[in-house]
C-alpha positions as CSV (number, residue, x, y, z in Angstrom):
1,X,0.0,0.0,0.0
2,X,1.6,3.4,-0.8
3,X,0.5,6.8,-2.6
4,X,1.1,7.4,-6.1
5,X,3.5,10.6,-6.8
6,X,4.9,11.8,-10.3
7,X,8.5,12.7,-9.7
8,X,10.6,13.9,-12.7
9,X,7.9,13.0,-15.4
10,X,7.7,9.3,-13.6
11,X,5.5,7.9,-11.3
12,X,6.3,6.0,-8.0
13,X,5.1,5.2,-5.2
14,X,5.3,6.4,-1.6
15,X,5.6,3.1,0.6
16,X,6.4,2.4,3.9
17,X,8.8,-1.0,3.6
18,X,12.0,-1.1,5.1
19,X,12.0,2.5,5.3
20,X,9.8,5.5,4.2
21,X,10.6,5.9,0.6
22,X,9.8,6.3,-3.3
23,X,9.4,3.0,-5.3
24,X,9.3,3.3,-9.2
25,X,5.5,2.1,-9.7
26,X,6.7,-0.1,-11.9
27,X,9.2,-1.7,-9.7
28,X,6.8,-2.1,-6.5
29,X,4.2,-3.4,-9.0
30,X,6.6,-6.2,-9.8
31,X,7.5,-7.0,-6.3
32,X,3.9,-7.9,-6.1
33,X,1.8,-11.5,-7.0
34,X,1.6,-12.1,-10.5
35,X,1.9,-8.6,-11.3
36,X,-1.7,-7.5,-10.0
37,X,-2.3,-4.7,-8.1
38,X,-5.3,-1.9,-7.4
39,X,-5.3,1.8,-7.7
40,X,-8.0,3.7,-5.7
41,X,-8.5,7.3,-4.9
42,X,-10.5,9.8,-3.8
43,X,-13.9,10.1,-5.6
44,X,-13.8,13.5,-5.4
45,X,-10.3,13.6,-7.2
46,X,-7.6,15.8,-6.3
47,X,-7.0,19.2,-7.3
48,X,-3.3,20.6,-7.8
49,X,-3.3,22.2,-4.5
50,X,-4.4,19.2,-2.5
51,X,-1.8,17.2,-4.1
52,X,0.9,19.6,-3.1
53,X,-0.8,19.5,0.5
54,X,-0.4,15.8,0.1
55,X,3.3,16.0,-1.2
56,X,4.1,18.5,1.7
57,X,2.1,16.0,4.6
58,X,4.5,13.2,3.3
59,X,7.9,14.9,3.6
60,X,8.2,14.8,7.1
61,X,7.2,10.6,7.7
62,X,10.2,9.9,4.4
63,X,12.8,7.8,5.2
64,X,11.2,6.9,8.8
65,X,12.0,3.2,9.5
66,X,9.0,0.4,9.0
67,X,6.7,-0.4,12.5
68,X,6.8,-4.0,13.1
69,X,4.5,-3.5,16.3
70,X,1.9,-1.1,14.7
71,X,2.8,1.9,17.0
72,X,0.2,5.2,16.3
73,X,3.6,6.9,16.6
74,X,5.6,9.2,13.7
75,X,9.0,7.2,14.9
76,X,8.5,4.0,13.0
77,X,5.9,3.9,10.2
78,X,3.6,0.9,8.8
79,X,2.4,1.1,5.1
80,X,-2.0,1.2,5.8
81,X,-0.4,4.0,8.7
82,X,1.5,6.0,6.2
83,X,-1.3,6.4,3.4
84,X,-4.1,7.5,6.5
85,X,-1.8,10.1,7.9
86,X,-0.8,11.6,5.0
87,X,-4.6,12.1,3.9
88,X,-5.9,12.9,7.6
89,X,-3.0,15.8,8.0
90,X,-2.9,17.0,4.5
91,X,-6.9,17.2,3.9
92,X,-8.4,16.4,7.1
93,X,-9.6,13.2,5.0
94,X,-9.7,9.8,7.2
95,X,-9.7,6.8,4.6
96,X,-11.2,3.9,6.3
97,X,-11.9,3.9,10.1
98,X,-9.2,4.0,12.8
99,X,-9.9,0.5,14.9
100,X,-7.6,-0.9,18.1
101,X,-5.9,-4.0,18.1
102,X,-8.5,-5.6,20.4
103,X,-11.1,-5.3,17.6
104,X,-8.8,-8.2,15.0
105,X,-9.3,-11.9,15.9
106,X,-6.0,-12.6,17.0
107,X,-6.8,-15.9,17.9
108,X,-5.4,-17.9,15.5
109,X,-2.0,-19.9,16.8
110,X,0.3,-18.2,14.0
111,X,-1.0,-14.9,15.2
112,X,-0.7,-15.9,18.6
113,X,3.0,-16.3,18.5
114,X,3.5,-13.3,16.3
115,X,1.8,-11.1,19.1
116,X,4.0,-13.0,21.4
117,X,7.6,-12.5,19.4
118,X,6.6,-8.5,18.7
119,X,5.4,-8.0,22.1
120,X,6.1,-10.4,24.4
121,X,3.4,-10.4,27.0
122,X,2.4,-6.8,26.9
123,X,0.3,-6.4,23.8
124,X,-1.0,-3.0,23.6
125,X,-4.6,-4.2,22.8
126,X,-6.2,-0.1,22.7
127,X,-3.4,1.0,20.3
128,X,-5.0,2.3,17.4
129,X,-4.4,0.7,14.3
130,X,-5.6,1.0,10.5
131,X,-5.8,-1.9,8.8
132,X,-5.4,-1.7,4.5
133,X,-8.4,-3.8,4.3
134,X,-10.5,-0.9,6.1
135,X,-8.6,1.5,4.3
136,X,-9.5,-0.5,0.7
137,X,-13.3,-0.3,1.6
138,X,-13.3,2.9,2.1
139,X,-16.9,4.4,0.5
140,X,-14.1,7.6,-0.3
141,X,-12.4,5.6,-2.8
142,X,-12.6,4.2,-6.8
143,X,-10.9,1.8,-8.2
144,X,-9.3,3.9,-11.3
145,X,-7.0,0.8,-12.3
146,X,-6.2,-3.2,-11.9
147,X,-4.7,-5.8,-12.7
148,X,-4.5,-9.1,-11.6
149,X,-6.9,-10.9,-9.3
């Protein structure tokens, strides 16, 4: 998940990964399964000024390391976290609906011991989170493009 820039006459995409950074669209495209992918936005659409709100809301989370416990923090970034933060500060816009980690199943045994290895025994079950899935059913959003499944 990431947001779709034109830089230099390309396009790439802001993504939250190992780091905060710009992906050739092409390039995270590929990195994908069997090349499919989905492009939403805004049903609204953007105007040039929003866009260089959205550009100017981004600079600041760049080259922030990924968040492998889903902290609501600016230190450490997750991808769904990344695209909602730069929409909610740029245009006051909230894509999808901010949940807590109490409200996932997280009974399943593989989820169970990733909970367990991230956190130990302390999981912070009211941190708020945003999933991509709530994020991709977002009522806001179009599919403009796809590929794929």
């Amino acid at each position: 998940m990431g947001v779709i820039f034109k830089r230099d006459g390309k396009l790439y995409v802001l993504e939250a990964s190992a780091t905060v950074r710009f992906t050739p669209l092409k390039e995270w495209i590929a990195r994908g399964k069997d090349d499919a992918y989905v492009v939403k936005r805004l049903r609204t659409g953007l105007t040039q000024a929003q866009i260089d709100k959205l550009r100017k809301a981004a600079r600041p989370l760049e080259g922030r390391s990924y968040d492998l416990t889903f902290e609501w923090s600016d230190a450490r970034i997750y991808c769904s976290e990344l695209v909602w933060k730069i929409y909610d500060r740029a245009l006051h816009v909230e894509i999808g609906k901010l949940q807590r980690l109490a409200d996932f199943d997280l009974s399943d045994s593989a989820v169970r011991a990733k909970m367990k290895e991230r956190y130990g025994s302390d999981v912070p079950m009211d941190e708020a989170v945003i999933s991509p899935g709530a994020m991709c059913d977002s009522p806001l959003l179009q599919v403009v493009a796809k590929a794929g499944n």
